[in-house]
C-alpha positions in Angstrom: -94.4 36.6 -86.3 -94.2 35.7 -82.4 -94.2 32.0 -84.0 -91.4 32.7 -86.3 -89.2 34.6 -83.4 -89.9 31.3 -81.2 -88.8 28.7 -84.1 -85.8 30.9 -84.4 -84.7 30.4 -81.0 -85.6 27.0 -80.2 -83.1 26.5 -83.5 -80.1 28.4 -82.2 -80.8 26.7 -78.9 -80.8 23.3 -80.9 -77.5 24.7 -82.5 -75.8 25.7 -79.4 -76.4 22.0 -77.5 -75.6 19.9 -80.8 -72.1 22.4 -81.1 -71.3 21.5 -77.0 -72.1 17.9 -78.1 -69.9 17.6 -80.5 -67.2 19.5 -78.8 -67.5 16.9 -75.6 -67.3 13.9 -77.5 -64.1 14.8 -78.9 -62.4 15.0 -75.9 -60.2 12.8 -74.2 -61.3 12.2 -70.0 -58.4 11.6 -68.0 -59.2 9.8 -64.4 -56.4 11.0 -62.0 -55.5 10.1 -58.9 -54.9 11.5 -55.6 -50.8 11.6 -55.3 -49.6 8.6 -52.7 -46.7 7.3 -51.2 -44.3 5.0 -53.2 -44.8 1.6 -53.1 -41.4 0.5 -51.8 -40.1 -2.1 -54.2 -40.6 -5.8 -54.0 -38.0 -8.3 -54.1 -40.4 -11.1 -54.0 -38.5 -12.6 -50.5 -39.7 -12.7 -46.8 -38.2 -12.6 -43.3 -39.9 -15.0 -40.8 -38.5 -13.9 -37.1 -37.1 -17.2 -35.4 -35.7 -16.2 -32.3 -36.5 -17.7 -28.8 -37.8 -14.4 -27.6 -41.3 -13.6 -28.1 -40.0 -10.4 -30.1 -37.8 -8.3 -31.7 -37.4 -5.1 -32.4 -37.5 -3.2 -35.7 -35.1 0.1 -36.0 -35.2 2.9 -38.3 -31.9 2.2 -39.3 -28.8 -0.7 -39.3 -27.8 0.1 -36.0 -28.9 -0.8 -32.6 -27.4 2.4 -31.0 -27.6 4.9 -33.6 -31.2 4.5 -34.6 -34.3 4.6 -32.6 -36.7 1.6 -32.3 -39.5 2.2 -34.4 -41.5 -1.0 -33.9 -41.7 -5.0 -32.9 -42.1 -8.1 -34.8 -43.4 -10.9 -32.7 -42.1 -14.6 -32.9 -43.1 -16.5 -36.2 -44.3 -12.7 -38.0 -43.4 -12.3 -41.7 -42.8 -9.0 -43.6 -41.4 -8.3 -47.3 -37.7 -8.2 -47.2 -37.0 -5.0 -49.3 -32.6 -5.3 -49.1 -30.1 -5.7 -46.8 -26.9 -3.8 -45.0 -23.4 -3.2 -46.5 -22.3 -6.1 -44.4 -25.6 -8.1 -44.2 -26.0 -7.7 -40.2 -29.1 -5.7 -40.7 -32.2 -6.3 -43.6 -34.8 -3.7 -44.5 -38.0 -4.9 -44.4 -41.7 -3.3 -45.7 -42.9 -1.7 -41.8 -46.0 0.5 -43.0 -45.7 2.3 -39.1 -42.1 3.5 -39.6 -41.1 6.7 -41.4 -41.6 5.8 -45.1 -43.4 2.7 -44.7 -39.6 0.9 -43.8 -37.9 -0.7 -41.0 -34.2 -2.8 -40.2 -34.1 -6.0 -38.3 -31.3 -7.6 -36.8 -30.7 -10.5 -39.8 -29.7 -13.5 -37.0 -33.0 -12.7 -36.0 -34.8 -13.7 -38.7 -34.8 -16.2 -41.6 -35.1 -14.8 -45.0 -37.4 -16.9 -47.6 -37.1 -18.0 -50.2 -33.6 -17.8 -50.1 -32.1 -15.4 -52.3 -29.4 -12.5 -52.7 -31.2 -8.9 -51.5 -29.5 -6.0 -52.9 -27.5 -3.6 -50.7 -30.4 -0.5 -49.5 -28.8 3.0 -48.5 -28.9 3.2 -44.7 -31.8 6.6 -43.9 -29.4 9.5 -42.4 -28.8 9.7 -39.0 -30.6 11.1 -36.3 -29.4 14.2 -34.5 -27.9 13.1 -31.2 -29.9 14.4 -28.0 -28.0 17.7 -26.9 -25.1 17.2 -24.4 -25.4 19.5 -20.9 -22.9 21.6 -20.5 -21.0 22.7 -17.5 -20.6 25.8 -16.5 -17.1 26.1 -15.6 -17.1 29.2 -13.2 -19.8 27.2 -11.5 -17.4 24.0 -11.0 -14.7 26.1 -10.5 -16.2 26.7 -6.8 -16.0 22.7 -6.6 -12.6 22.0 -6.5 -10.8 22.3 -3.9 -7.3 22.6 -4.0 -5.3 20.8 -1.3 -2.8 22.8 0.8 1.0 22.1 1.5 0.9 23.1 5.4 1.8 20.3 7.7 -0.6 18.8 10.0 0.2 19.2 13.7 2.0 16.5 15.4 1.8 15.3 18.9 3.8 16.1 21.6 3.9 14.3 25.1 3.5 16.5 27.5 6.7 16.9 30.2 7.1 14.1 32.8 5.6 15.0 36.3 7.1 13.9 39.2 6.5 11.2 40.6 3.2 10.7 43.5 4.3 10.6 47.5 2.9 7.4 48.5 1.1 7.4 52.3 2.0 3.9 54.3 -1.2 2.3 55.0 -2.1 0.4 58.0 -1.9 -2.7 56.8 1.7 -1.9 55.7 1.8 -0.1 59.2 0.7 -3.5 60.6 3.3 -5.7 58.3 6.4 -4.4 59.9 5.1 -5.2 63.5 3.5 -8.4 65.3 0.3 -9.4 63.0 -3.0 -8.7 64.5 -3.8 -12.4 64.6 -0.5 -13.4 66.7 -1.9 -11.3 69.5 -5.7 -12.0 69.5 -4.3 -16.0 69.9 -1.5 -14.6 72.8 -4.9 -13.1 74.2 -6.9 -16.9 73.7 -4.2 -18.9 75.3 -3.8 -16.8 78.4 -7.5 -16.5 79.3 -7.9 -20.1 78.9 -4.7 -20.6 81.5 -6.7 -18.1 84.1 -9.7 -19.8 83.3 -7.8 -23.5 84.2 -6.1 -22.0 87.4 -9.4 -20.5 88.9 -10.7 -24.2 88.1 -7.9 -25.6 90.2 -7.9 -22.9 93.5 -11.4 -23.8 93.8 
């Protein structure tokens, strides 16, 4: 009996993992993947950078003073040319360290090969501009200063004095009579005359 129960279930057992067998072998495995980022498009062309500096730069968009540098190149580098501006000044090239994997170059930079005709690529938007100061005009209102219509004062001489009294010197004193020298020579020539006549008496 115990035999017969154990036979039983070993059958429904048998039953149960031939049923999920053949379920499982009917159905279709699908391998996904994990979602990535779209391969930008290839054109099958390449930029080679030939300028005379050792680099160049690579912008997030065709426009040196719109868009921020978001890379270099260095002299003789290659990258996949992916299209080009509306006028052709600027070419957008695979740069996996910009947003979305894409990046501008200056075109006289660079020398596109094989030559070929890249189609025209939609420029990415713009970035927001950095906010302007502003001034606070009650604050520069105390800065400007107005200039004021009253005349400057002018110079006046003051009134003429008279005129200095002027004291006579002695050497104008001495001018208008006999000059000092005259007499000290009157003096020379008389004491040499007494000295000749007291010469002669003796």
């Amino acid at each position: 009996m115990i035999n017969n129960r154990f036979q039983f279930l070993k059958s429904i057992l048998f039953l149960i993992v031939l049923t999920g067998f053949l379920s499982a072998s009917n159905l279709t495995f699908v391998l996904a993947q994990a979602p990535t980022d779209t391969p930008a498009p290839t054109t099958g062309l390449f930029i080679t950078v030939i300028t005379d500096e050792p680099q160049i730069n690579v912008r997030l968009g065709p426009s040196s003073t719109i868009y921020p540098i978001v890379g270099t190149l260095l002299k003789g580098a290659t990258a996949p040319a992916l299209g080009r501006s509306q006028g052709g000044d600027w070419i957008q090239i695979e740069f996996p360290s910009a947003p979305g994997g894409k990046g501008w170059v200056y075109s006289p930079l660079v020398q596109v090969s094989p030559p070929g005709n890249l189609s025209i690529a939609e420029p990415p938007p713009t970035p927001p501009q950095p906010a302007t100061s502003t001034i606070d005009p009650t604050l520069a209102a105390q800065f400007v200063v107005e200039p004021t219509s009253t005349r400057l004062p002018t110079f006046t001489p003051h009134p003429s004095l008279p005129p200095m009294a002027t004291f006579a010197t002695k050497s104008t004193i001495a001018n208008d009579s006999v000059p000092l020298a005259t007499i000290i020579i009157a003096f020379a020539i008389l004491g040499f005359v007494g000295f000749l006549l007291s010469l002669i008496r003796r």
